[in-house]
C-alpha positions as CSV (number, residue, x, y, z in Angstrom):
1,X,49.3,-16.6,-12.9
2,X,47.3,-20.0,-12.6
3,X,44.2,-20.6,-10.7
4,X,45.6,-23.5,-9.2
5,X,48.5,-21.3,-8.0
6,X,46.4,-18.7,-6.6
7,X,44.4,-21.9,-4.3
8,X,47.3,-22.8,-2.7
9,X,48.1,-19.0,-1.7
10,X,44.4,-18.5,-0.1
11,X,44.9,-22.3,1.3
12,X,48.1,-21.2,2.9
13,X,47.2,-18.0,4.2
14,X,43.7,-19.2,5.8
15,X,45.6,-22.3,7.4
16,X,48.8,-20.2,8.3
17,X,51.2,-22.8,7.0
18,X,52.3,-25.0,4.4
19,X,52.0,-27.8,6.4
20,X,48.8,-27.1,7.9
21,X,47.2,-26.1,4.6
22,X,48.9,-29.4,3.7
23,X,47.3,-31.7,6.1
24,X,43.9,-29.9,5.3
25,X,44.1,-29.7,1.6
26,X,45.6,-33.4,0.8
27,X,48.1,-31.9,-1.6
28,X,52.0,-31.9,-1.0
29,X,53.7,-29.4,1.3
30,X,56.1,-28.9,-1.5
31,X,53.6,-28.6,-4.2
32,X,52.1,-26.0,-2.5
33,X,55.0,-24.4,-1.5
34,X,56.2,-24.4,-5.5
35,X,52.9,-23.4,-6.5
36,X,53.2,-19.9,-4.0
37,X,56.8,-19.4,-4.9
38,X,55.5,-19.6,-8.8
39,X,53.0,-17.5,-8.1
40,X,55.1,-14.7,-6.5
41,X,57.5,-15.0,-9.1
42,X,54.6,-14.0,-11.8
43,X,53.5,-11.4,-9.8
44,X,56.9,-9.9,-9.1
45,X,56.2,-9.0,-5.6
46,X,56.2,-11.4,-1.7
47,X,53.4,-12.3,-0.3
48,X,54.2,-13.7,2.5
49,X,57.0,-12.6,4.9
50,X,59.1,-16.3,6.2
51,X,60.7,-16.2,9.4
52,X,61.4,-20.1,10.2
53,X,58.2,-21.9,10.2
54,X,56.1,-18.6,10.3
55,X,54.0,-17.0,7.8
56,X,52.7,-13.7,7.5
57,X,50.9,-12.1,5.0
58,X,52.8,-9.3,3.5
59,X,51.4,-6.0,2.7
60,X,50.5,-6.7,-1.1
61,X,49.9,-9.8,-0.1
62,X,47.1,-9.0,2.4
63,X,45.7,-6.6,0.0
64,X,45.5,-8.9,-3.3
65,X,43.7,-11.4,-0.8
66,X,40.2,-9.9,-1.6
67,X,40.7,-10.1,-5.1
68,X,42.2,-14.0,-5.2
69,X,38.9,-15.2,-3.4
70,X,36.8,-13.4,-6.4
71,X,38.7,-15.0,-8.8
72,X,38.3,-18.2,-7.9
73,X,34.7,-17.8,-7.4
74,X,35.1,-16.5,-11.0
75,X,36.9,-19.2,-12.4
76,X,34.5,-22.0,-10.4
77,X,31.3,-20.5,-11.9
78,X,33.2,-20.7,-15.7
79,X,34.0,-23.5,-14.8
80,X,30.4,-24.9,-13.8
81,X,28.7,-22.9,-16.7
82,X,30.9,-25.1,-18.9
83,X,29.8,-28.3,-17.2
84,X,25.6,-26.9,-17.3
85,X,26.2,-26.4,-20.8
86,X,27.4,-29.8,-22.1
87,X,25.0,-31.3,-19.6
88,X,21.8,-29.6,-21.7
89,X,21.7,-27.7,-18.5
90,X,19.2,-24.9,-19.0
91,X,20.7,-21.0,-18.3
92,X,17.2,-19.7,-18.0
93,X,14.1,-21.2,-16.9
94,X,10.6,-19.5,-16.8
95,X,7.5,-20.8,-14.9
96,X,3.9,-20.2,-14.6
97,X,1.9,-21.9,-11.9
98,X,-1.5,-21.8,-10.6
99,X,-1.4,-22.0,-6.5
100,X,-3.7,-25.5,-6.1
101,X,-0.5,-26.6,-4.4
102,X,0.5,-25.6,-0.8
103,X,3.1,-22.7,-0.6
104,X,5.1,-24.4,1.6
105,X,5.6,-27.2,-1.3
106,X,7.0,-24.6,-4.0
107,X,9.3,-23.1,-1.3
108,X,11.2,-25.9,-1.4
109,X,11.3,-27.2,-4.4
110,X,12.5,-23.6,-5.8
111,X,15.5,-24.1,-3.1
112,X,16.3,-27.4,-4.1
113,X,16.2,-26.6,-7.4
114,X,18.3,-23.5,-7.1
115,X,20.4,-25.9,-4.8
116,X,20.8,-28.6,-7.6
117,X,21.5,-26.0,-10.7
118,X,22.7,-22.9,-8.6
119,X,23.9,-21.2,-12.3
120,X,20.2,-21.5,-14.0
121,X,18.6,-18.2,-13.3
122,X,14.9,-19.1,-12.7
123,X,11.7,-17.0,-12.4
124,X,8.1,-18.3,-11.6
125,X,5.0,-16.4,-12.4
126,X,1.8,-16.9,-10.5
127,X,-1.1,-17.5,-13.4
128,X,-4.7,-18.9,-13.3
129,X,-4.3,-22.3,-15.4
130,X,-6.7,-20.5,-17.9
131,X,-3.9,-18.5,-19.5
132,X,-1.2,-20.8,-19.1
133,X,-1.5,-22.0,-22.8
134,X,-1.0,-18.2,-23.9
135,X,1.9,-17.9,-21.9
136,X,3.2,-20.9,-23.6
137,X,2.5,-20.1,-27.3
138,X,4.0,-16.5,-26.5
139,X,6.9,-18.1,-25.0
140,X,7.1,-16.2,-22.1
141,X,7.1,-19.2,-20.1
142,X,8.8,-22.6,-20.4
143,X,6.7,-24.7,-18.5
144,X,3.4,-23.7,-16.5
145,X,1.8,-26.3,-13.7
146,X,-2.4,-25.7,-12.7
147,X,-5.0,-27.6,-11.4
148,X,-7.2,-27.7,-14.3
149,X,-10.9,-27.5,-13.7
150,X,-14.1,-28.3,-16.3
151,X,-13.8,-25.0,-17.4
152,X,-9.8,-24.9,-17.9
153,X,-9.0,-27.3,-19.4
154,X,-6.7,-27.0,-22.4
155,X,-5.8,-29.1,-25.4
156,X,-2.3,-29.1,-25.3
157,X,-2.4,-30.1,-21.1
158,X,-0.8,-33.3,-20.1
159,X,-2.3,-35.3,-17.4
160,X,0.4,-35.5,-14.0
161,X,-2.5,-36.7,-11.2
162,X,-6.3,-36.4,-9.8
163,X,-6.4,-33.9,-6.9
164,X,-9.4,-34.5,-5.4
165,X,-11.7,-31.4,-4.1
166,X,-13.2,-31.2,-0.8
167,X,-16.7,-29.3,0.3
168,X,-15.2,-27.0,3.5
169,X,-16.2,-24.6,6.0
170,X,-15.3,-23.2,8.9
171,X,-16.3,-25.1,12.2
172,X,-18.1,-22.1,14.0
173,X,-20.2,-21.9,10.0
174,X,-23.7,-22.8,10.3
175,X,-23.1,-25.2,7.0
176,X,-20.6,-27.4,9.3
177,X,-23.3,-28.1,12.4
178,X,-25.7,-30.2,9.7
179,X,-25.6,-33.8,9.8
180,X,-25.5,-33.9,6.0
181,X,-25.6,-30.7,3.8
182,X,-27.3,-30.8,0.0
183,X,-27.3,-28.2,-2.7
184,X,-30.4,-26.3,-1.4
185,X,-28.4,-25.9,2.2
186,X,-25.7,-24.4,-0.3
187,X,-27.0,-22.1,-2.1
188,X,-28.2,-20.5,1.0
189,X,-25.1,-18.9,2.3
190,X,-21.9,-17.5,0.0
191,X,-19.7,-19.7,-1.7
192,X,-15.5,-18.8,-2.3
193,X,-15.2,-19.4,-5.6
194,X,-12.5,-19.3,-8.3
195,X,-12.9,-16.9,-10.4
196,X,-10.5,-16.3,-14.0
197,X,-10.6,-13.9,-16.8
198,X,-12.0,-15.1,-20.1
199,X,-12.9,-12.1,-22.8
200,X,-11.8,-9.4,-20.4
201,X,-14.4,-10.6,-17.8
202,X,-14.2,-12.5,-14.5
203,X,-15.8,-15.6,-15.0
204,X,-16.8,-17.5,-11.6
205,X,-16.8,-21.7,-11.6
206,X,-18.3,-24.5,-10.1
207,X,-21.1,-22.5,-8.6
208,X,-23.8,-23.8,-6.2
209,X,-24.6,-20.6,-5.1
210,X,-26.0,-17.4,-6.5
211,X,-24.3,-15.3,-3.6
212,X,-20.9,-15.4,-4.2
213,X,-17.5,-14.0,-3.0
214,X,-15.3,-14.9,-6.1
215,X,-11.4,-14.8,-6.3
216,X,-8.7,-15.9,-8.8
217,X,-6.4,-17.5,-6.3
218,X,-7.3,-20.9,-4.4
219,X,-5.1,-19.8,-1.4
220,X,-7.2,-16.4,-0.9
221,X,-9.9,-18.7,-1.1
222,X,-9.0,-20.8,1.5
223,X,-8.1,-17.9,3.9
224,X,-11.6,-16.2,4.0
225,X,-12.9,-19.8,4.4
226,X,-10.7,-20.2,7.5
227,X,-11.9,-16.7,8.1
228,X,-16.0,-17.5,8.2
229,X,-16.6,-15.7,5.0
230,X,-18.2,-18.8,3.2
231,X,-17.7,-22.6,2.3
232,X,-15.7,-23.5,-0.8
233,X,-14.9,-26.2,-3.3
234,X,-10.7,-26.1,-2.9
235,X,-8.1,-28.7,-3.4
236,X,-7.2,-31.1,-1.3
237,X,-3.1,-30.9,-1.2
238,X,-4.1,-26.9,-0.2
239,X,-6.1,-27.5,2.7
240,X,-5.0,-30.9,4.1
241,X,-2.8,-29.3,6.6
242,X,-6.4,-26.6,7.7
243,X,-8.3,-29.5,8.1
244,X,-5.6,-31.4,10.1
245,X,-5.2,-28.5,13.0
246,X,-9.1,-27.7,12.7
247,X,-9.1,-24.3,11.3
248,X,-11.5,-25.9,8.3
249,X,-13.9,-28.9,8.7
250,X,-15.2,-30.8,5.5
251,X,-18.9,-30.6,5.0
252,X,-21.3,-33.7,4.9
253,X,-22.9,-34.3,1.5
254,X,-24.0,-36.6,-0.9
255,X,-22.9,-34.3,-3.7
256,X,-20.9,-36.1,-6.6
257,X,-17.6,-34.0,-6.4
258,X,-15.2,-34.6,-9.3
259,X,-11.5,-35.0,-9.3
260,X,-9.9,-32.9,-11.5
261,X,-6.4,-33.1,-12.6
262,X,-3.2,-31.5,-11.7
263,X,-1.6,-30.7,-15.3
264,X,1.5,-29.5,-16.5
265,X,2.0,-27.2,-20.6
266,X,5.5,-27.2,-21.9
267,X,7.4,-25.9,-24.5
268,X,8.8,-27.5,-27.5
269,X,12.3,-27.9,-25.5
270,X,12.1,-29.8,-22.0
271,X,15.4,-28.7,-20.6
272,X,17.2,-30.9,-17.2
273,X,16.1,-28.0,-15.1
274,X,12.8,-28.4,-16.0
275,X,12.5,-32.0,-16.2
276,X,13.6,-32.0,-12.5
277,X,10.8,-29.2,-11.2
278,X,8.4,-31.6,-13.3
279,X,9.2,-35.1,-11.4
280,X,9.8,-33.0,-7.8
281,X,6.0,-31.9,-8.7
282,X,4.7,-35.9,-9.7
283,X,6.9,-36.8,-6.9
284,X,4.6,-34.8,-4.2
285,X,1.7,-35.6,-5.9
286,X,2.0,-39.1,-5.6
287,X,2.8,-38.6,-1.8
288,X,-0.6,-36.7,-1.1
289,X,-2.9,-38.8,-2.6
């Protein structure tokens, strides 16, 4: 029993003919009548029952059906696990990423990843940039992707683009009806801030103001911004779309506001996989700027 013989039974029996799976398939009538006949022959029983130009599906035949379709599947994912393999096509690949970037974005790009190498079982783990470089030395990721503040900066982080940060509020916050808003308007009402762990305590960054609602994700952030709670320092990629339908306003300052970068920490070992997550990543980057 061949592989090749058991396509041209399932081609056959969904297109109830040989000449029909014939005009459909592109292969010969007679090749796929050969390849049937070959295949019944192995298996010592008839699959189909021929009257004339009729075909039906005899009793074996209807109930080896199930199992033909799940071994071709079988033999077209050994078949593809050969190809990833000789193409350096990692099986496994483990992320960690901060959330600087909008949801929506990763979505996608984990579909069209999993679209593009549908074999390479992939998992992504949601971690503040500051213990990215652990993950990496520990190997429990093979790639991590963060926005990397003042404070988070690591040695081994390579440079992918600025993101630049914007000063936002909600429009119905007091901070959004000045003409122009300074440090001392600031620190009067709560900031959102990002907050990380760093000795087994939460640290809080980039602070203006001594009352403070912090958080370790940039998205939670955002939300109780949209929600009135207080005015935050966030990324632009993650609030562009906020500020486009209203739900945040950017402040008025003359504040000197620093870009920081989006980064990326690999491995030793840059698989395709992960070579394609990192240019889908510089690829948006680029676009948002």
């Amino acid at each position: 029993m061949r592989a090749e013989q058991v396509q041209a039974f399932v081609e056959v029996t969904e297109h109830g003919s040989f000449a029909a799976a014939a005009r459909q398939s592109g292969i010969k009538r007679s090749t796929l009548s050969a390849a049937v006949h070959a295949l019944e022959d192995s298996l010592g029983v008839a699959l189909f029952e021929r009257s004339g130009n009729s075909l039906t599906l005899t009793a074996v035949g209807e109930s080896v059906l199930p199992d033909c379709y799940r071994l071709l599947t079988s033999a077209s994912r050994i078949k593809k696990h050969c190809h990833q393999h000789l193409q350096g096509v990692e099986n496994q690949l483990c992320i960690a990423r901060d959330d600087a970037l909008p949801e929506a974005f990763w979505r996608q790009v984990m579909h069209d990843l999993k679209q593009q190498f549908p074999l390479t079982a992939i998992s992504v783990y949601l971690v503040p940039p500051q213990e990215h470089s652990q993950f990496i030395l520990r190997q429990t990721v093979d790639i991590a992707f963060g926005l990397y503040t003042t404070e988070g900066v690591v040695a081994n982080a390579s440079n992918l683009a600025p993101v630049g940060m914007r000063l936002v509020a909600s429009p119905q916050h007091p901070l959004s009806r000045l003409p122009n808003v300074n440090r001392d308007d600031l620190a009067q009402y709560t900031q959102v801030c990002l907050t990380h762990i760093q000795e087994d305590k939460l640290v809080s960054e980039a602070l203006f103001s001594a009352n403070y609602l912090g958080f370790t994700m940039f998205e939670v952030i955002r939300d109780a911004v949209i929600n009135g709670t207080g005015w935050a320092l966030l990324p632009h990629p993650l609030v562009k779309e906020a500020l486009e339908s209203k739900r945040l306003c950017t402040l008025n300052h003359d504040l000197a506001l620093d870009s920081h970068y989006y980064r990326y920490v690999e491995g030793e070992n840059l698989g395709v996989v992960a070579t394609a997550l990192l240019n889908n990543v510089a690829r948006f980057l680029g676009n948002t700027r």
